[in-house]
C-alpha positions, 0 to 999 in steps of 0.5 A, spaced: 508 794 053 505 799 050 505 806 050 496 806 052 498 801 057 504 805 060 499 811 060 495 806 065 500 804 070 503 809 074 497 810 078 499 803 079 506 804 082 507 810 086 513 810 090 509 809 097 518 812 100 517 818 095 511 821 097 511 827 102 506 827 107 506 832 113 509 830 119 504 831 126 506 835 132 506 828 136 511 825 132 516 832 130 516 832 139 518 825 140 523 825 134 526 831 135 527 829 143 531 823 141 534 827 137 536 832 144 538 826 148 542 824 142 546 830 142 546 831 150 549 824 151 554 826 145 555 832 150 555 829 157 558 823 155 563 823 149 565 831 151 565 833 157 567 825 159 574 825 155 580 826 157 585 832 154 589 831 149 587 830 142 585 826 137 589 825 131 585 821 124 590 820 119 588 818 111 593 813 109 590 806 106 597 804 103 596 809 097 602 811 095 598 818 095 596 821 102 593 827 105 595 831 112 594 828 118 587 832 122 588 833 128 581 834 133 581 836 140 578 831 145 574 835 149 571 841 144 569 837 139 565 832 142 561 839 146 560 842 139 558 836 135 553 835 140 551 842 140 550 841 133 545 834 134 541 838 140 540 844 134 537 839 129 533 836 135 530 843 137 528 845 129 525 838 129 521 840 135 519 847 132 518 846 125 520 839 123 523 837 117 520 835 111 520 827 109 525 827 104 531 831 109 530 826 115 535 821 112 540 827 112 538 829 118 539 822 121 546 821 118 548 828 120 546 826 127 550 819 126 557 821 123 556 827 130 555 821 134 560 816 131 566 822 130 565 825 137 565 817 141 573 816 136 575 823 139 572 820 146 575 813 146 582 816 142 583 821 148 585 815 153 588 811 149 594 809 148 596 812 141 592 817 140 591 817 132 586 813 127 587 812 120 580 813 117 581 810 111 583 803 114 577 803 117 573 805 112 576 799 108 573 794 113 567 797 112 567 795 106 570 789 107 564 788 112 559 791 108 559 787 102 555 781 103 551 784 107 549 790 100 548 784 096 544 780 099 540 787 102 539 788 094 536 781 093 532 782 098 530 789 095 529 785 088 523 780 091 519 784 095 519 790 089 516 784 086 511 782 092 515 776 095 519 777 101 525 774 101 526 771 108 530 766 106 536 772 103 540 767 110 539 761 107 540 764 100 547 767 102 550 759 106 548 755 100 552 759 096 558 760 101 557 752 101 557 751 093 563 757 093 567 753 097 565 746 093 566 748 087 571 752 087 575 746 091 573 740 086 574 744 080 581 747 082 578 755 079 575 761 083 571 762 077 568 756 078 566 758 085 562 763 084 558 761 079 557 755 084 554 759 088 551 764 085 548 758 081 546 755 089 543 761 091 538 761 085 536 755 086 534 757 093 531 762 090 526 757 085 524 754 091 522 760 094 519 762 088 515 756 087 512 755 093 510 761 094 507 763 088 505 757 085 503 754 091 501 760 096 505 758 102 505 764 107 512 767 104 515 769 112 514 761 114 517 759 107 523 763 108 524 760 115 523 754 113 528 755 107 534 758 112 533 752 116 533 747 111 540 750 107 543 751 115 541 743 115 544 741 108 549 746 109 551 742 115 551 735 114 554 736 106 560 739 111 561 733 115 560 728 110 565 731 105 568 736 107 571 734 114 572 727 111 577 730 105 579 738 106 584 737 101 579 735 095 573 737 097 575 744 101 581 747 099 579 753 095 584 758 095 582 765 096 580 770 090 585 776 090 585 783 091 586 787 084 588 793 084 587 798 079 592 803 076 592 810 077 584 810 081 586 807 086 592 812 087 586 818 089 587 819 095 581 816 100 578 814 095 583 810 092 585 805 097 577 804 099 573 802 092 579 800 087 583 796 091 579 789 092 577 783 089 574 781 083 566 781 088 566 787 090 567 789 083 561 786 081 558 788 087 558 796 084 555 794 077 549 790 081 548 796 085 548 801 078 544 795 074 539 794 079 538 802 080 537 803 073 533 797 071 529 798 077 527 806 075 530 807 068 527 801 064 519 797 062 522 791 066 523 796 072 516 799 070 513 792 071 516 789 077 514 795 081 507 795 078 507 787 080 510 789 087 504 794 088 498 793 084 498 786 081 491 786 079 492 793 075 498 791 072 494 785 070 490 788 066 494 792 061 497 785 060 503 784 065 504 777 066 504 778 074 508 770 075 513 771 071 516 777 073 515 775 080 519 769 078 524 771 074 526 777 079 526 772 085 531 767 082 535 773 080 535 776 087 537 768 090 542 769 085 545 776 088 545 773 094 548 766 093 553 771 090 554 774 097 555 767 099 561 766 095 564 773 098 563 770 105 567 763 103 572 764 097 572 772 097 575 771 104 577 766 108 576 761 103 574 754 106 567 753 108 565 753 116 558 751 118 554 756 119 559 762 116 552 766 114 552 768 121 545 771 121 548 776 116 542 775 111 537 777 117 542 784 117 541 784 110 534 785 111 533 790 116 538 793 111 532 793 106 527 796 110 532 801 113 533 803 106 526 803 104 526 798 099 531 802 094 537 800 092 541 806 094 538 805 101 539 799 101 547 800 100 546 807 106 544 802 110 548 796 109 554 801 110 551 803 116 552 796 119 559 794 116 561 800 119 559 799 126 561 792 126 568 795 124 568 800 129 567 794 134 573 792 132 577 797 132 575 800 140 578 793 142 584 796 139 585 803 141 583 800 149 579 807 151 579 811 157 574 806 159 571 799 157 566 800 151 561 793 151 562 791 144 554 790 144 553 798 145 556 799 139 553 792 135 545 796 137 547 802 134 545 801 127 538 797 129 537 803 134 537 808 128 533 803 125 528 802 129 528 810 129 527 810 122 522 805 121 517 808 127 517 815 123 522 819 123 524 818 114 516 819 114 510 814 114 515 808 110 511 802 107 513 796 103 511 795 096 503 795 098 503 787 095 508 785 098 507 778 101 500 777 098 499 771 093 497 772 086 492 771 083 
């Protein structure tokens, strides 16, 4: 591209997420009381609920270094955090935060909420301590295939295509994983088998949703249930027949690197994995870059909102299009490895489990970047490991797993109604070009 025609496209490619806009006063109230209810719920419920002995987190992780044990109050914690939520409401009421604070703002009230329901559920339970480094290793663990498959999903719909299929993408490439990895006898092989398979699915997205104009939210319906039906018969004709020669991958290893993954904290969290969740980092660092920092970002921004304008200085529209949404099958198709041979190894039928439609709900959460792609995808990684563990500790009194499964989508949801500001997809994303 030119240097004429870079000075054309800006007004092309206006990130909609970066643009302040003030806040009206119907929507700072109803905000900030949610905000309120919030802090008061943390209050009522998680303070004065809880019991009176303490709540211990500890940092352990298996690193061989460790930091001291924190220990909390059960009752004045929970009392203080939602103190803390309630002022954050009241301001929002008064003055509101600008556009750009709000995620903050959200995540503030979260880890106020979440900190304060431990303390509440460590207080009757039977041992009072957590190691938070451990949960936050399942978070991760959680959370890794539903951030690639969140950053395929972020690709497409930059690119004007919204990728429903991110499902179908995430089994086909569990399924190929599995198949492959068995048939040829090496992990390797897997994964570029299922990374493979989910470009596939990713072709067959781009072309009848590009060349043919199909209506791109049936399309990726239509795809999800197709590889659900392929993946499923493939897996009773082979796979049950012969497990041994057709599913019997192995499992990839964790690798573990000298010297960071003895920081405490830190160490055992990101640097103690396998071999995925490191290609995972590079996608995200990649995808930034390439998103933000480069003329191949340039114009797949300018394609995903104003393909007409980014016509006219001479971007071919359809092969960006194109090539980003292979890519993006490709991603996910690697999320689909992770969930097969980065895991468990053996393939199961429909072990994508709707984590793709997650993963979508990731992308939106996150207003279409990367970064709030990976924040939300935490986000849901974390809660599905706190279910986990409250089973565990046995609190001071049932909590429904469902309670804490609604937690991400209800903050979702408040997001997405108004609280990070008006959030809009790429303006061209899901209309057909030319």
């Amino acid at each position: 591209m030119s240097g004429s025609a870079n000075a054309q496209v800006p007004a092309a490619v206006v990130d909609p997420a970066r643009v302040e806009r003030p806040v009206g006063l119907r929507k700072r109230v109803v905000t900030g009381a949610l905000l309120v209810v919030v802090g008061l719920v943390t209050v009522l419920g998680w303070g004065l609920g809880s019991g009176a002995s303490d709540a211990t987190f500890r940092f352990g992780g298996g690193s061989s270094v460790t930091l001291p044990d924190l220990t909390l109050p059960g009752t004045v914690t929970p009392v203080v955090l939602g103190v803390v939520v309630v002022l954050l409401g009241v301001f929002q009421m008064a003055r509101g935060f600008r556009a750009r604070r709000s995620p903050v703002v959200i995540a503030v009230t979260l880890a106020c909420f979440v900190l304060a329901f431990l303390c509440w559920v460590m207080s009757g339970a039977d041992a009072q301590s957590m190691d938070l480094v451990r949960l936050l290793q399942q978070t991760v663990f959680l959370a890794t295939p539903l951030i690639l498959g969140a950053l395929a999903g972020v690709l497409g719909e930059r690119s004007g295509v919204v990728n429903v299929a991110i499902e179908g993408q995430m089994l086909t490439g569990a399924f190929a994983g599995a198949l492959v990895g068995s048939m040829a006898g090496t992990l390797g092989a897997g994964v570029v088998g299922a990374v493979l398979a989910g470009a596939v699915v990713g072709w067959l997205l781009a072309v009848f949703a590009i060349r043919y104009r199909v209506n791109q939210v049936i399309l990726g319906v239509v795809l999800n249930a197709a590889a659900l039906g392929f993946t499923g018969w493939a897996y009773k004709a082979l796979m049950q027949t012969d497990t041994q020669r057709y599913n019997s991958p192995g499992v990839l290893s964790p690798i573990r690197i000298p010297v960071l993954a003895d920081i405490p904290v830190v160490g055992p969290l990101l640097f103690q994995a396998n071999v995925l969740v490191y290609v995972m980092y590079v996608v995200i660092v990649v995808l930034q870059v390439v998103l933000f920092r480069t003329k191949w970002g340039l114009r797949t921004r300018a394609v995903g909102e104003h393909p007409k304008a980014a016509a006219t200085v001479g971007i071919d529209v359809l092969r960006v299009r194109y090539v980003n949404v292979v890519v993006a099958g490709g991603i996910a198709g690697l999320a689909g490895a992770y969930l097969s041979i980065g895991t468990i190894g053996p393939f199961t039928e429909n072990m994508s489990a709707g984590k793709g439609f997650i993963a979508l709900a990731a992308v939106i959460f996150g207003r279409w970047s990367p970064r709030g792609a990976v924040g939300a995808s935490l986000l849901f990684g974390f809660f599905a490991a706190l279910q986990t563990l409250v089973g565990i500790l046995q609190g001071p009194a049932a909590v429904p797993s469902s309670f804490l499964a609604m937690l991400p989508y209800l903050a979702t949801i408040l997001a997405v109604a108004g609280f990070v500001g008006r959030v809009r997809p790429p303006a061209a994303s899901g209309e057909a070009y030319p």
